[in-house]
C-alpha positions as CSV (number, residue, x, y, z in Angstrom):
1,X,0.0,0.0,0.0
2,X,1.1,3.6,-1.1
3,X,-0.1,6.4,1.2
4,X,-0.7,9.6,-0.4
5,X,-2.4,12.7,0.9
6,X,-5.7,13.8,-0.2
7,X,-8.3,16.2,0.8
8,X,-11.7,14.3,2.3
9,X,-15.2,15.0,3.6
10,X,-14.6,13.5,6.8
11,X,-18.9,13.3,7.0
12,X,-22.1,14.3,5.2
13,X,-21.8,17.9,4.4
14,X,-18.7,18.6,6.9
15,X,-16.3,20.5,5.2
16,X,-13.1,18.6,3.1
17,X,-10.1,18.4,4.9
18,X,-6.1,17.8,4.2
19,X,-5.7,14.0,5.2
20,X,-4.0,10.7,4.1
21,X,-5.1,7.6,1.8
22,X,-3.9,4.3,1.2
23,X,-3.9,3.4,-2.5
24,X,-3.5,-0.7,-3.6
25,X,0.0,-1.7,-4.4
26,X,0.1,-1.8,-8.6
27,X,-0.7,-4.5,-9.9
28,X,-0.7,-6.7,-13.6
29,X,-2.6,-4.4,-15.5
30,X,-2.6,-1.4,-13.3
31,X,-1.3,2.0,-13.7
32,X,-0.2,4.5,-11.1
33,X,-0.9,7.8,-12.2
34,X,0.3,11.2,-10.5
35,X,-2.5,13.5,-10.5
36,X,-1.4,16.7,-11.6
37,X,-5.3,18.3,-11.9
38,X,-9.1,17.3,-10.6
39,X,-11.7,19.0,-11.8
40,X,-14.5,19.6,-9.3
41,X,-17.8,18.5,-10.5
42,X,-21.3,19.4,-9.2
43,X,-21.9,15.5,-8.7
44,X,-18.6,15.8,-5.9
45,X,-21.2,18.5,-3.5
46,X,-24.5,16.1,-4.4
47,X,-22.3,13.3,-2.9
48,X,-20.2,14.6,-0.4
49,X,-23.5,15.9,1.1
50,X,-25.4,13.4,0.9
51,X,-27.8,14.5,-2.1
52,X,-28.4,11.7,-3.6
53,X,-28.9,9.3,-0.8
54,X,-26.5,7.7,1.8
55,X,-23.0,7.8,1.1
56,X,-19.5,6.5,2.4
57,X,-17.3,8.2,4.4
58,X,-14.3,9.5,4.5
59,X,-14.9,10.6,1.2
60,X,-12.2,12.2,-1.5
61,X,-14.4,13.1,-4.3
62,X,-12.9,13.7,-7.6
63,X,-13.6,12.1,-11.1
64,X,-12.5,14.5,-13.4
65,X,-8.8,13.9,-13.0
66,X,-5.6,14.7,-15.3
67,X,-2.2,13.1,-15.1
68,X,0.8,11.5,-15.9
69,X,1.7,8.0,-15.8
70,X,4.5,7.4,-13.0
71,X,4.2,2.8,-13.0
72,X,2.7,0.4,-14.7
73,X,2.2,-3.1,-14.1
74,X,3.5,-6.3,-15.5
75,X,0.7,-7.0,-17.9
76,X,0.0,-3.4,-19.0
77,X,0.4,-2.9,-22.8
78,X,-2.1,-0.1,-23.4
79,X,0.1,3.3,-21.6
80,X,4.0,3.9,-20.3
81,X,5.8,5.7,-17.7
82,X,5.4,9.5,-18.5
83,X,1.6,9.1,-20.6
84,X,-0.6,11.9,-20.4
85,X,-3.9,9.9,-19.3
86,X,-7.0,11.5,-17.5
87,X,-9.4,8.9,-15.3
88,X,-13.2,9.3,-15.5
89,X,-16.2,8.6,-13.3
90,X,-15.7,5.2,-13.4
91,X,-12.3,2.7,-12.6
92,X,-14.2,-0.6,-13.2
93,X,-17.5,-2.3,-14.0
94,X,-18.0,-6.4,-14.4
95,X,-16.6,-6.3,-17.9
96,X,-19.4,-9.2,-18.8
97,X,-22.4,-8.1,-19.4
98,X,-24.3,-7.1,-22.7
99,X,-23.6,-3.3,-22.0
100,X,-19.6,-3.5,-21.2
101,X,-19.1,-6.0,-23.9
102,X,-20.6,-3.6,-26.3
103,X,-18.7,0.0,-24.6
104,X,-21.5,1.0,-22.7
105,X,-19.5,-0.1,-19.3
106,X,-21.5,3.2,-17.8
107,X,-24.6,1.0,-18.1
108,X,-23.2,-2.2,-16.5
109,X,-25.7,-4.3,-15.6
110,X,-23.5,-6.7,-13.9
111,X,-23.0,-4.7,-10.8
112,X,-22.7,-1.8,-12.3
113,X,-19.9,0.4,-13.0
114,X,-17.9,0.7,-10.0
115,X,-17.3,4.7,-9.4
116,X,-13.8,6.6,-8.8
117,X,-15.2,7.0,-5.3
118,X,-18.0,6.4,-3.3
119,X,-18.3,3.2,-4.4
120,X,-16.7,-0.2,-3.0
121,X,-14.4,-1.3,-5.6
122,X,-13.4,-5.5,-6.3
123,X,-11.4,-6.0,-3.4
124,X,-13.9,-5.2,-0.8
125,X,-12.4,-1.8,-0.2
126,X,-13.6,2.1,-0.8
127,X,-12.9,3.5,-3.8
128,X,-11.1,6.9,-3.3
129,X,-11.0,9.7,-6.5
130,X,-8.9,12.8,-7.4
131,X,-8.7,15.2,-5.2
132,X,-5.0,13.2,-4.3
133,X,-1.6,13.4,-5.7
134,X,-1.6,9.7,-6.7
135,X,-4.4,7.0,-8.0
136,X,-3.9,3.5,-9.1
137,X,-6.2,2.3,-12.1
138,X,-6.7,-0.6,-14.2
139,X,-5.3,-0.1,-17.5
140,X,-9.4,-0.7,-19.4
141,X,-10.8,2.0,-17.4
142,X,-8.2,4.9,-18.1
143,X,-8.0,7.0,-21.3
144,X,-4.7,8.9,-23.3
145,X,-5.0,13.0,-23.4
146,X,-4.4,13.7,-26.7
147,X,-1.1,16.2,-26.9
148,X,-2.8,18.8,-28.4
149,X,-4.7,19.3,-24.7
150,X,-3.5,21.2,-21.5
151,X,-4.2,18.8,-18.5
152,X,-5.6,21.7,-16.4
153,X,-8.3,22.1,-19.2
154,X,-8.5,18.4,-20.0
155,X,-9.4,17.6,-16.3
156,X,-13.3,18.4,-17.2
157,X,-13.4,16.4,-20.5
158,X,-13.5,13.3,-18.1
159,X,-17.1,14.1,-16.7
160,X,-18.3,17.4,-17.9
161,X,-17.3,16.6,-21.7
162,X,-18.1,13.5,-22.1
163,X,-21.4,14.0,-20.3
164,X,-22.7,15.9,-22.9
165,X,-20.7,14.4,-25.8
166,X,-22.5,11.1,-25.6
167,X,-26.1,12.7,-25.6
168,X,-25.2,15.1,-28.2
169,X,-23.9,12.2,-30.5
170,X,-26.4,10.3,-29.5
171,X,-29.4,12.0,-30.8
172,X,-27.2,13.0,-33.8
173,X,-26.5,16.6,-32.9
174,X,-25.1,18.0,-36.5
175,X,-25.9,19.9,-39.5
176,X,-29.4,20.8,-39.9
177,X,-29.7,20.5,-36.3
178,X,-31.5,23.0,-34.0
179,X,-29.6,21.9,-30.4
180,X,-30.9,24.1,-27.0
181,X,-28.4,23.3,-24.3
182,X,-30.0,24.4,-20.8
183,X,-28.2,26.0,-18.4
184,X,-25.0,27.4,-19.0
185,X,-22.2,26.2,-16.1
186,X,-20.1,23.7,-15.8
187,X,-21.5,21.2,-17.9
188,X,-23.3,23.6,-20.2
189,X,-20.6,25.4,-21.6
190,X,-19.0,22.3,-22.5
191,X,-22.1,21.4,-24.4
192,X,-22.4,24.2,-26.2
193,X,-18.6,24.1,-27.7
194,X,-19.2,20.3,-28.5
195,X,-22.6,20.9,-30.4
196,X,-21.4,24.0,-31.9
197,X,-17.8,21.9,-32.9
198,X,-20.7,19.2,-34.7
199,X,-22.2,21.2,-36.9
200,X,-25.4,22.3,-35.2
201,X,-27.6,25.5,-34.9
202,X,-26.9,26.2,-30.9
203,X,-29.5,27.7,-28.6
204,X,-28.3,28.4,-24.7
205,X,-31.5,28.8,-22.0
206,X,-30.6,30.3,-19.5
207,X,-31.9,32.1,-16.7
208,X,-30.9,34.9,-17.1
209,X,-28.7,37.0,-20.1
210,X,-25.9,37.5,-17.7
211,X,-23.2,34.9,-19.5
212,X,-24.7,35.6,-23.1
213,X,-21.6,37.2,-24.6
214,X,-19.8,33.8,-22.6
215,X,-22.5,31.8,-24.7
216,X,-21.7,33.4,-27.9
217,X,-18.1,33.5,-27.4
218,X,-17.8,29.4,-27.1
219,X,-20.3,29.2,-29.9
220,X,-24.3,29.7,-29.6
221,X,-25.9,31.1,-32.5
222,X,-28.8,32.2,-29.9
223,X,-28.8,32.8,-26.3
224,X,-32.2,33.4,-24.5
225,X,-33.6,34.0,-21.0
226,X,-36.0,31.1,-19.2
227,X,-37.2,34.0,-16.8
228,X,-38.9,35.9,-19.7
229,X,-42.0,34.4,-20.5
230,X,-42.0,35.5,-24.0
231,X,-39.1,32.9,-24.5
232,X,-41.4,30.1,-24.4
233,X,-44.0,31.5,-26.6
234,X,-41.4,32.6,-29.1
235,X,-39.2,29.1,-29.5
236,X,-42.5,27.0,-29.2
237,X,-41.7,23.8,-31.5
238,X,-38.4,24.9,-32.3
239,X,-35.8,22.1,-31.0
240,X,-35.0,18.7,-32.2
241,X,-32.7,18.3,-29.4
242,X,-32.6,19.9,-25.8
243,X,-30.0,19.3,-23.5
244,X,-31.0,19.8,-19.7
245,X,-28.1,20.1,-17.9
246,X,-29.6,22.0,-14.8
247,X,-29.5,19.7,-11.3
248,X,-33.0,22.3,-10.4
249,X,-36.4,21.0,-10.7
250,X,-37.6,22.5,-13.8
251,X,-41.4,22.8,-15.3
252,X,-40.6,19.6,-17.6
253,X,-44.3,20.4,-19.9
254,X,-42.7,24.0,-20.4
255,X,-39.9,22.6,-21.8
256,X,-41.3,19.8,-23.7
257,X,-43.5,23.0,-25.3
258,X,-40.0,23.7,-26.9
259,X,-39.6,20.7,-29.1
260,X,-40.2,20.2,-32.3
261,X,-42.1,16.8,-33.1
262,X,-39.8,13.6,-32.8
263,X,-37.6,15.6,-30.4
264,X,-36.0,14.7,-27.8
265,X,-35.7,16.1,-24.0
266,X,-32.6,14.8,-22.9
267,X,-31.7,15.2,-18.8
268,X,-28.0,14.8,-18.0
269,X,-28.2,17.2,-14.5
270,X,-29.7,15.1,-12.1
271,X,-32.2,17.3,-9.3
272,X,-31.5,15.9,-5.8
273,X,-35.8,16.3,-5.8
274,X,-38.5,14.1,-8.1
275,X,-39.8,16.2,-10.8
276,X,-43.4,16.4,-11.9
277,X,-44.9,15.4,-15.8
278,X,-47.9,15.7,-17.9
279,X,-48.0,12.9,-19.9
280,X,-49.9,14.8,-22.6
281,X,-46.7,16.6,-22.8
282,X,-44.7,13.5,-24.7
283,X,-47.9,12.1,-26.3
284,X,-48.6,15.5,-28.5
285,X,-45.6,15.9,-31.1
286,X,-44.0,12.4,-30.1
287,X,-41.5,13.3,-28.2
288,X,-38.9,11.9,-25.8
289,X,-38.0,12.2,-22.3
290,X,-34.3,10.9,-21.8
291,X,-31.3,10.7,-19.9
292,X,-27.9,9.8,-20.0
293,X,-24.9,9.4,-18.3
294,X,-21.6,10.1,-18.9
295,X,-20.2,7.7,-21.9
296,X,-18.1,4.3,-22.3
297,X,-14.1,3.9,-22.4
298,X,-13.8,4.3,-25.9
299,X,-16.4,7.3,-26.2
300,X,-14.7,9.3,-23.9
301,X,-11.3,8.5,-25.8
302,X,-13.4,9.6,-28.6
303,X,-14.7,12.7,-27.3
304,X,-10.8,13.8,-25.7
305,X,-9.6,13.2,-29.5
306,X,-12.5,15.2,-30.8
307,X,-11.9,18.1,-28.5
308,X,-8.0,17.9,-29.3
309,X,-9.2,17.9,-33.3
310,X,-11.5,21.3,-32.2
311,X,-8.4,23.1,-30.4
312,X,-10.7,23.2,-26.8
313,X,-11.1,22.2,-23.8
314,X,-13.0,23.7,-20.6
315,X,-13.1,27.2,-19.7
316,X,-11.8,26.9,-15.7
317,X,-10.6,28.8,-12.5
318,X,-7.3,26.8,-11.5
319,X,-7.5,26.8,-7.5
320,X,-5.4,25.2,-4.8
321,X,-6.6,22.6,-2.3
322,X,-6.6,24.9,0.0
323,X,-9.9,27.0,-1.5
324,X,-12.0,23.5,-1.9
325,X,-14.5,24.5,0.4
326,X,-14.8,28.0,-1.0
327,X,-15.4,26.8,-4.3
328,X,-18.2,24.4,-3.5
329,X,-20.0,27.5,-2.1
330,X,-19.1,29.3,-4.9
331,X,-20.6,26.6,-7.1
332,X,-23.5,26.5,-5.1
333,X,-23.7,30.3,-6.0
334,X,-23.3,29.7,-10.0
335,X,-20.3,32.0,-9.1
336,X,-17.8,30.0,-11.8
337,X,-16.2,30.0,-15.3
338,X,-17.0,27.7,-15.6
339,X,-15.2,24.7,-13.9
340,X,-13.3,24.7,-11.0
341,X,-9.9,23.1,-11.4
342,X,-7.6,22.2,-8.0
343,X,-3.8,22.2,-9.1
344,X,-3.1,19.4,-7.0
345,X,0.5,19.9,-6.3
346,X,-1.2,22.1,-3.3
347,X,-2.6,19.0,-1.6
């Protein structure tokens, strides 16, 4: 066992503090990586607090996390000593089922995917994510960062990019496409570059016009207000694609007013709080209700090569370990540009 120091929630909404991990000695096919950034994602508060039900503790959350390869096991054939590789929401799954035969190891049905933390991994034992210096991996479940991507801005690509690359691809964002992305923070703006970077006609709704010359900057043709009730009357059957990535109850028949027929309302932010539904809502125009979540080990290569191809990656505020608890306020606040990033080499 290596111990490395980390930065935890020692309980349900206490506040993260500097402490010490163990991490599993490498083994066959593992890889130790040195974290050099961890993004922080709105899904780290939800579970550090408990949002979306009970959770285990001490917890280091993290799964957006960018670094350098420093071991590798035996058996390893896929990275070296001194690869750039990033490490996603996931670090295993059962590797048999229908779904993570087919790349879809997000949607393991054997189990299901085993998290980068707050999970219990193989071996019996917690799973413990980025906000570390050091994290030890199995070869399948880690992914290259293409050269032509900073880590710091890479970091996000491993939740907040892929999260919205997989729906947008999905539903065949492109040409000819009219694509609404909803809400415009940390997952939002990456939305809005990717579907802009695929050829579609981009729409941001948000609440308010405050980050519109941000919106138009990274790529909206159109950027509108939710707050202004003229908005809905004025894009009525407009989208073939709307991509919710708000975690706020929202006034889903509203929304649904927005698509055109065939389209699809796709949920990627994920309200701590049920939301209500008129039926009558899908049933007139035929359209869909979805969700998704995050993507597979080969779409999230995908969608770090893609970004690379583009020449982006997130828009972020580089932090030290030491403002971790600020920031989670602060993204609380919708006070960000958009992704938090902690330069680890402060933990």
């Amino acid at each position: 066992m290596t111990t490395v120091a980390a930065y935890a929630a020692p309980s349900a909404k206490a506040p993260l503090e500097r402490t010490t991990i163990e991490r599993r000695e490498v083994g066959e096919f593992d890889v130790l990586i040195d974290i050099k950034f961890a993004g922080i994602c709105h899904s780290d508060i939800h579970q550090a607090r408990e949002g979306w039900g009970e959770a285990i503790f001490p917890m280091v959350p993290g799964h957006e996390i960018a670094g350098v390869v420093s071991e590798v096991g035996p058996g390893v054939t896929k990275f070296a000593v001194g690869d750039r590789v990033g490490v996603g929401c996931m670090v295993d799954s059962c590797r048999e089922c229908e779904n993570c035969k087919a790349g879809l190891e997000q949607y393991c049905t054997g189990g299901g995917m085993i998290g980068t933390y707050n999970a219990v991994g193989k071996d019996g034992e917690p799973t413990y994510g980025g906000y570390s210096q050091k994290i030890v991996v199995d070869e399948n479940y880690v992914v290259r960062v293409p050269d032509g991507l900073a880590l710091d801005v890479a970091a996000p690509l491993l939740c907040a990019g892929i999260t919205t690359y997989s729906p947008l691809k999905h539903w065949k964002a492109g040409p000819g496409k009219k694509v609404a992305v909803l809400g415009m923070g940390g997952l939002g703006h990456m939305g809005v570059k990717i579907a802009h970077a695929l050829g579609a006609e981009v729409t941001v709704l948000s609440q308010s016009l405050r980050k519109k010359d941000d919106g138009l900057r990274l790529g909206a043709d159109h950027y509108y207000a939710t707050s202004d009730p003229d908005t809905f009357k004025k894009l009525a059957g407009t989208f073939d694609v709307i991509l919710s990535t708000v975690s706020a109850p929202l006034n889903l028949d509203a929304y649904l007013s927005l698509l055109r027929t065939d389209g699809a309302f796709v949920n990627v932010g994920a309200p701590e709080e049920p939301v209500a539904l008129n039926l009558f809502s899908v049933i007139g125009g035929r359209k869909t209700l979805a969700g998704s979540g995050i993507g597979g080990i080969q779409e999230t290569q995908e969608m770090l090569d893609f970004c690379a191809a583009h020449g982006f990656g997130a828009e972020i505020e580089l932090i030290s370990a030491s403002e971790i608890n600020d920031a989670y306020e602060r993204v609380l606040a919708s006070d960000v540009r958009y992704r938090f990033v902690i330069d680890t080499a402060t933990i």
